[in-house]
C-alpha positions in Angstrom: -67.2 -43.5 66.5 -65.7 -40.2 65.6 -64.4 -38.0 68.9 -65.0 -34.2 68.8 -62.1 -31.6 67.9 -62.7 -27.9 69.3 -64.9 -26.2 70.5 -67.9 -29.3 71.7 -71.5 -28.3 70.8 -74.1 -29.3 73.6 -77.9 -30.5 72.7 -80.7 -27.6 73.8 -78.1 -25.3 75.7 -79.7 -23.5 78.2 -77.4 -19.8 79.3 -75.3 -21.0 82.1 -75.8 -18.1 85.2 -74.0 -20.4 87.9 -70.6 -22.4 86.2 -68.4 -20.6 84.0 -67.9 -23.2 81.1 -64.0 -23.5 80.9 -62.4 -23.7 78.1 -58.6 -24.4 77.9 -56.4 -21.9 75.9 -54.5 -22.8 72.7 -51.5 -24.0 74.7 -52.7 -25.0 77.9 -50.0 -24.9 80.6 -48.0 -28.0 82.2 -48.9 -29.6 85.6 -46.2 -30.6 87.5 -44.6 -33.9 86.3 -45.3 -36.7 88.7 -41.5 -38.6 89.2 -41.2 -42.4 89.0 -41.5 -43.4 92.2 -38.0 -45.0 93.9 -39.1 -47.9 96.2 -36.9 -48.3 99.1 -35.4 -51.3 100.6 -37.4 -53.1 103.7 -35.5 -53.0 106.6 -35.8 -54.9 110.3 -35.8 -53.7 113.9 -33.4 -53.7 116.2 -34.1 -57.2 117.8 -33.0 -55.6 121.1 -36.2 -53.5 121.0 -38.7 -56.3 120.5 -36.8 -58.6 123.2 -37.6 -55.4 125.8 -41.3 -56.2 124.9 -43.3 -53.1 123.5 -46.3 -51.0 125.7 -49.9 -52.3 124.9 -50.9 -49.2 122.9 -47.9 -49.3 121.0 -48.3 -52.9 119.9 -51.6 -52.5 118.8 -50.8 -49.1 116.4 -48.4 -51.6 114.7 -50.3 -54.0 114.4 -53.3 -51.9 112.9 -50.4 -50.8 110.5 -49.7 -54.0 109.4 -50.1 -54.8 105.0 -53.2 -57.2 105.2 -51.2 -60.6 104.1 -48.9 -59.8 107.5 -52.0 -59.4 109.1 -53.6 -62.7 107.9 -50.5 -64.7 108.5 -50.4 -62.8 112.5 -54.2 -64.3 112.9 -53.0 -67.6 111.8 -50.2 -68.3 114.5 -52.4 -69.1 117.7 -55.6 -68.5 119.1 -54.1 -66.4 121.3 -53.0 -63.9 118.7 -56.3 -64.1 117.0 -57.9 -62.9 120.2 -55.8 -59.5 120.2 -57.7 -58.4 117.1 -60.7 -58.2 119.0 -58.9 -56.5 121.8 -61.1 -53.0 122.0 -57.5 -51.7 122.6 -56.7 -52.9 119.0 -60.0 -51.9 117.7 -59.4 -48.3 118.9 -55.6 -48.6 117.5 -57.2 -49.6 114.1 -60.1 -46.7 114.0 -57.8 -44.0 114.3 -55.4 -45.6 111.7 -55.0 -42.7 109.0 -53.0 -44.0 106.5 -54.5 -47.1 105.4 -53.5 -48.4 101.7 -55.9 -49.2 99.5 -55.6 -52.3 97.4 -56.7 -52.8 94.1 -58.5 -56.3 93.7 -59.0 -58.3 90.7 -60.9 -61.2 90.7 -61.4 -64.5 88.1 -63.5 -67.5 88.7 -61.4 -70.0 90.7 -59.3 -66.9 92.5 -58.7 -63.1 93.5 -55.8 -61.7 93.2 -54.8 -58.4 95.6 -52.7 -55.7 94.3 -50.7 -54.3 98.4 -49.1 -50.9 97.7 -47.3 -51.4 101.2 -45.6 -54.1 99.8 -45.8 -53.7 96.2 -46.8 -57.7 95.9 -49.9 -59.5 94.3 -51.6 -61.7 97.0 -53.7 -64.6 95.9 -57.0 -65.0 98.1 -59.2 -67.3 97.2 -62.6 -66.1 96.1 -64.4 -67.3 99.3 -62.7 -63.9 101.1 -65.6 -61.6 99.4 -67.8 -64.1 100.4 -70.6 -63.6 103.1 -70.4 -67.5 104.6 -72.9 -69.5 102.3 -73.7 -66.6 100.1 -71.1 -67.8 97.1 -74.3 -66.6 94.9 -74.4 -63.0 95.8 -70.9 -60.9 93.6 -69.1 -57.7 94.2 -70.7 -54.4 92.9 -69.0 -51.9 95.2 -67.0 -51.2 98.0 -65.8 -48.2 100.2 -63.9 -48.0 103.2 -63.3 -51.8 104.1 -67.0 -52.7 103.2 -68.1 -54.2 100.2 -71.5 -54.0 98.7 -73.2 -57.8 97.8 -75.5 -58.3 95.0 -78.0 -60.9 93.9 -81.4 -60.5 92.2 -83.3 -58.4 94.4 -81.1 -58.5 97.1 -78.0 -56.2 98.5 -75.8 -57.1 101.5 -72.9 -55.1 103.6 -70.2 -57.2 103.9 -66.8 -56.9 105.8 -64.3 -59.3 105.0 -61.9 -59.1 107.9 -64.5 -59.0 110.7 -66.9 -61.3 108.7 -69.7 -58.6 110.1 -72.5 -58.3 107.4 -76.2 -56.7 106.8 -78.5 -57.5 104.7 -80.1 -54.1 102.9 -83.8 -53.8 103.0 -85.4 -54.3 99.4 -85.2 -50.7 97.4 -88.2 -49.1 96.8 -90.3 -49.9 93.4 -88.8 -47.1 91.1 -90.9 -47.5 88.4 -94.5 -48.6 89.9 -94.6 -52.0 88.4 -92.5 -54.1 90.2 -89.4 -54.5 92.6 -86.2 -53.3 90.7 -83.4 -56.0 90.7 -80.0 -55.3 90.9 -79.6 -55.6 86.8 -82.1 -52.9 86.8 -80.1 -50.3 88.5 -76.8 -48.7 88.9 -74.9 -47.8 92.0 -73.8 -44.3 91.0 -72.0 -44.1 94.6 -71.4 -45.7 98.3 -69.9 -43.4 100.6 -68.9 -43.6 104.2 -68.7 -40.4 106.9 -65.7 -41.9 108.3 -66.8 -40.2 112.1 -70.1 -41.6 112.4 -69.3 -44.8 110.6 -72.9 -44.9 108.6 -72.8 -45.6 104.9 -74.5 -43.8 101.8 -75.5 -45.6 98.4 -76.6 -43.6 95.7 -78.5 -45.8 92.9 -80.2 -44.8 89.8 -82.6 -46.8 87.3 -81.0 -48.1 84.2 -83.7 -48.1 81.9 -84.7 -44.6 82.5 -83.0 -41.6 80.2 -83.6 -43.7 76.7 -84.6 -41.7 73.6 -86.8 -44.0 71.4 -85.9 -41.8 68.4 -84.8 -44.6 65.6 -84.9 -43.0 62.4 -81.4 -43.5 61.6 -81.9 -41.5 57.9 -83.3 -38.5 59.1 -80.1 -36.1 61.0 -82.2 -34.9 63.7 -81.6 -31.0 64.7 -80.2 -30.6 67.8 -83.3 -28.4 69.2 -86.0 -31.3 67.4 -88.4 -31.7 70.3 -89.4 -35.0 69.2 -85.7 -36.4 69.5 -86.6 -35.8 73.2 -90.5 -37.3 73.5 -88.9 -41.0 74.6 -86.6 -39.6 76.9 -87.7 -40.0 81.0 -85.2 -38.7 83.9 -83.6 -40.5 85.7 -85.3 -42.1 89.1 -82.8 -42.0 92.4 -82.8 -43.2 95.7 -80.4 -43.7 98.9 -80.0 -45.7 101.2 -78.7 -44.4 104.7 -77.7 -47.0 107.1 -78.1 -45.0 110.2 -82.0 -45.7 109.3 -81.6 -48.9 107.6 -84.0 -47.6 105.1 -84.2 -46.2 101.4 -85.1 -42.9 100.6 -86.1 -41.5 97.1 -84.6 -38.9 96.1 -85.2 -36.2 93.4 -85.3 -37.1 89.5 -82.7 -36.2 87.6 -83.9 -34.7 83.9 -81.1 -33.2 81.8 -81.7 -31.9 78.7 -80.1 -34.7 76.7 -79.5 -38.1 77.0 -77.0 -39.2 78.9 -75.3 -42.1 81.1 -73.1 -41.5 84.5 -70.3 -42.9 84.5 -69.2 -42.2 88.0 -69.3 -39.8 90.9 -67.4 -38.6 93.6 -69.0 -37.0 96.9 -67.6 -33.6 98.4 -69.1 -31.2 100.9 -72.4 -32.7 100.5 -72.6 -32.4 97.0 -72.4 -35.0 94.6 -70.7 -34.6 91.3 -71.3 -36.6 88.8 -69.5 -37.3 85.5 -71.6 -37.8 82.6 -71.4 -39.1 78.9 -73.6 -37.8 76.3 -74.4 -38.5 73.0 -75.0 -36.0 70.0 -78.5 -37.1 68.3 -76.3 -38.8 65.4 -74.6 -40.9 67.8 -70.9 -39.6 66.1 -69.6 -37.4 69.5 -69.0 -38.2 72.8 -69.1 -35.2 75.3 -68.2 -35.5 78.9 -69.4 -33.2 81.3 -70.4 -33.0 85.1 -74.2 -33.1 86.9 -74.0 -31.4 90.8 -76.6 -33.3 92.8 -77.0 -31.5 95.9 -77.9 -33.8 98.9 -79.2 -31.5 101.6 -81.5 -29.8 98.9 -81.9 -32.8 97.0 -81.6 -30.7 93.8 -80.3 -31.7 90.4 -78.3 -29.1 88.6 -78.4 -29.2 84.9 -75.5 -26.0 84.6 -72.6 -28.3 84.2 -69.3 -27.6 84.0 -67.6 -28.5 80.6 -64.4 -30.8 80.7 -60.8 -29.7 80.4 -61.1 -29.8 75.7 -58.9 -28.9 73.4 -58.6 -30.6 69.9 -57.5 -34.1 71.6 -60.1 -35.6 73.6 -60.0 -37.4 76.9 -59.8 -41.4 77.2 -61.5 -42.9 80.3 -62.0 -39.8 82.2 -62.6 -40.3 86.3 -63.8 -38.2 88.8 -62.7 -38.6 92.4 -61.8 -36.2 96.0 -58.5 -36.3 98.0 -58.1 -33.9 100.7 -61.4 -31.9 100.4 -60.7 -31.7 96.7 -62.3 -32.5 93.3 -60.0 -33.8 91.1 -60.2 -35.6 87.6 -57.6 -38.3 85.9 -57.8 -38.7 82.2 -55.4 -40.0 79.2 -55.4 -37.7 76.6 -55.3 -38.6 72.7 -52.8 -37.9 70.6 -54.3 -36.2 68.0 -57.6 -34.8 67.2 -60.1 -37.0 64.7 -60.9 -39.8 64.4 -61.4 -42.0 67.3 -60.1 -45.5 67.2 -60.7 -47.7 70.5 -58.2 -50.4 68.7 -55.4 -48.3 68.4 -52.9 -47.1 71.4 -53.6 -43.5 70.6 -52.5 -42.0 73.5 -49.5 -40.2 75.1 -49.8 -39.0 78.7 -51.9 -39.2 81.8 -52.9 -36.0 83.7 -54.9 -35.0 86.8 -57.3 -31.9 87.1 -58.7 -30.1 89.8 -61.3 -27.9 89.8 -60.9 -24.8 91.8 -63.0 -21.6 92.3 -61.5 -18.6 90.6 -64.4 -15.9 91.5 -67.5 -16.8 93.7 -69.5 -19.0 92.2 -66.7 -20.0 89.0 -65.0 -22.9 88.9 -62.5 -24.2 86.5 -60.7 -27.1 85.8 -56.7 -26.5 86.7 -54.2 -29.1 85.0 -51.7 -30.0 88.5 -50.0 -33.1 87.6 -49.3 -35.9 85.0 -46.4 -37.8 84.0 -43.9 -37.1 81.7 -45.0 -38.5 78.2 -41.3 -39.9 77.5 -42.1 -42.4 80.5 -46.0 -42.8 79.1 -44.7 -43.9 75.6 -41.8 -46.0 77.2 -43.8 -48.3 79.6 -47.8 -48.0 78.8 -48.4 -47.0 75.4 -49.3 -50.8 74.6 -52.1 -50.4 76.4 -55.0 -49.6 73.6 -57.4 -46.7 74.7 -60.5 -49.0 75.0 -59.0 -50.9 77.4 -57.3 -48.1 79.7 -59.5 -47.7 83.1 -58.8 -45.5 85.8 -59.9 -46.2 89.5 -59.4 -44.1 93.2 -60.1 -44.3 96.6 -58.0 -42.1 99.2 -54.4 -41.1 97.7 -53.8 -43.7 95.4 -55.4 -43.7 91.7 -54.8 -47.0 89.7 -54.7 -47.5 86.3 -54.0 -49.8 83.1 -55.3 -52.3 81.3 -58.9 -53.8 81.5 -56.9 -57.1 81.6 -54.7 -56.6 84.3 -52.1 -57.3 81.8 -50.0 -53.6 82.6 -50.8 -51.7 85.6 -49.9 -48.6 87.5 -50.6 -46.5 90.6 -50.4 -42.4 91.0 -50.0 -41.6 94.7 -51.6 -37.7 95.0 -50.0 -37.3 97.9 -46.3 -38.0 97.5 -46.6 -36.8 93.7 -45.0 -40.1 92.2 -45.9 -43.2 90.5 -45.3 -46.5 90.0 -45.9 -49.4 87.3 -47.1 -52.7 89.2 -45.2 -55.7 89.2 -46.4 -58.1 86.9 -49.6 -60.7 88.4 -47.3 -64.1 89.1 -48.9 -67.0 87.4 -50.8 -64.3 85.4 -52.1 -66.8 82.9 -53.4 -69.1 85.6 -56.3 -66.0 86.3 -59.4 -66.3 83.9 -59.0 -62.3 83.1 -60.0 -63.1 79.3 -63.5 -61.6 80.0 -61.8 -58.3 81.6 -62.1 -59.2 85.6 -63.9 -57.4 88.1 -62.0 -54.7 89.9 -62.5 -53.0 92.5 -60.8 -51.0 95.6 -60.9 -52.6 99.1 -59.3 -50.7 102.0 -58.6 -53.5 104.8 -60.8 -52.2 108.3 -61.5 -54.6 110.8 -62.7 -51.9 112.9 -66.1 -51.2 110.9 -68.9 -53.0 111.3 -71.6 -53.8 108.4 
């Protein structure tokens, strides 16, 4: 598959009146380099100060602090110590927590395996931790703030690990007027948690929606050809809201092309979606982004173009830190062809889109790091198999098989290369395991 160079062409452009489409200049100008980040050394507390004994509210904010294995080892001295963590002074302690770490999870067969930034270790778990009790049957499809979501057929459960709380979803509503969708029949486009109220948000879409029956493979078909488009249906969403219990459907989504979404990320009530589209030839790939607005439950179709010049981006990712919308991309190193075999790429950067008159909005290179330290530690990592993932200030990165991994902290501007996964061939990753992101909260209920 051939990746485009210059200018992209889109399929039946309509004039864009909201977005102005941003395109970079011939030399587009340098974030600021992310630097390696310098882990320090751990270091121990004054035994004097334990020995004095600690006040109650004090105890309980470190131990809501604590990495998750120092946590799962504190639950396992006594009874008594596994009683504090359903102290409501703990649980209050743990709420206002601010700084959680998000871990990056991988899991096999026989055994997960937990990337803990606090620590910078891998921690087995066995795969029973992302298990409901009994419910071995039901597998990981998404996660946000300490809960995961729980999938199997028809069925979707809330689950929380550490508090062992869980909920199971109400079926979704028949999206295409035949029978119930299963979970193979969907795609979870977004969960989201308001973080005040504690209620959660999942956004799903129909999979088999948005296909273009057009097969004549000898015919080039003109990219204003109304019958390229006669197969095509839009896309059928719906949400569930816990604070109901309940699905909702939402309005369809019909762009102007075929299209997949590859993820989203949710801001000011607006959800942005990135999207991959197809030329009718099937030789370019175009990212761009689709604004779903929640409280007017409207699709917008002006979307804004992504950050192209003549080298294209590899595994683009959308994601919000601070009330911002920011995008992580490799970038190739050349223009042409496009080879997802080869290590073709030179340097990670991050994006973020930022208003520059009312209404316009362009995509603002900030940070990346410094090629020399791209080519000198990741390069072997082959640009079908580079994946990014994000969840509060941490984006992670690397190989599909776990093999070489890093982690970009927004906040403090550095980033780190992951120790390698002990034992790493004992882990069936051969298939490229599931990941995910799981931010410990025992405070949250399913």
């Amino acid at each position: 598959m051939v990746r485009p160079t210059g200018t992209p062409r889109f399929i039946r452009r309509r004039p864009r009146n909201r977005y102005l489409l941003y395109q970079e200049p011939p030399i587009e100008q340098a974030g600021k380099y992310i630097k390696r980040e310098e882990l320090a050394e751990d270091t121990v507390l004054d035994q004097a100060v334990w020995s004095k004994g600690l006040p109650d509210d004090v105890f309980c904010t470190i131990l809501a602090r604590l990495p998750l294995s120092s946590f799962i080892r504190f639950r396992t001295v006594c009874k008594s110590w596994n009683a504090i963590v359903h102290d409501p002074l703990f649980l209050e302690a743990s709420s206002r927590v601010s700084n959680r770490q998000t871990c990056l999870v991988l899991r096999s067969r026989e055994q997960d395996v937990m990337y803990e930034p606090g620590t910078n270790n891998w921690l087995p778990i066995p795969a029973s931790f992302f298990h409901a009790g009994n419910e071995s049957h039901y597998g990981v499809i998404a996660s946000c703030g300490g809960l995961v979501l729980l999938s199997h057929r028809c069925r979707l459960m809330l689950f929380n690990p550490l508090n062992k709380s869980k909920k199971n979803l109400p079926p979704m509503i028949d999206m295409d007027q035949s029978d119930l969708p299963t979970v193979s029949d969907v795609d979870v486009i977004g969960m989201y948690l308001e973080v005040e109220a504690k209620y959660i948000s999942i956004l799903v879409t129909d999979k088999i929606t948005n296909a273009v029956t057009h097969s004549d493979e000898d015919d080039e078909c003109d990219e204003y050809d109304e019958s390229y488009y006669e197969g095509r249906e839009p896309f059928a969403a719906q949400v569930y809201n816990s604070r109901t219990n309940s699905w909702e459907m939402r309005g369809t989504f019909d762009p102007e092309y075929q299209l997949s979404i590859l993820n989203a990320a949710l801001l000011d009530d607006t959800l942005h979606c990135l999207t991959e589209a197809a030329d009718p030839n099937m030789s370019h790939i175009y990212n761009q982004l689709a604004i779903y607005s929640i409280l007017k439950d409207i699709w917008d179709e002006d979307a804004i173009e992504m950050p192209d010049d003549e080298r294209a981006l590899v595994s683009p990712h959308l994601f919000t830190n601070t009330g911002r919308l920011l995008l992580v991309a490799a970038r190739t190193i050349t223009g042409g062809p496009w080879n997802n075999e080869l290590p073709l790429w030179n340097n990670i950067i991050i994006w973020e889109l930022q208003a520059v008159e009312p209404e316009v909005f362009q995509f603002v290179r900030k940070l990346e790091i410094e090629p020399q330290e791209v080519q000198k530690e990741l390069l072997n990592i082959r640009v079908g198999d580079l994946f990014f993932l994000s969840e509060g200030d941490f984006v992670y990165f690397g190989s599909k098989l776990g093999s070489t991994l890093g982690m970009i902290n927004v906040k403090s501007q550095t980033w780190r290369l992951l120790p390698p996964i002990p034992d790493y061939d004992h882990y069936d990753f051969r298939s490229q395991p599931k990941k995910f992101l799981f931010q410990p909260r025992i405070d949250l209920e399913a």
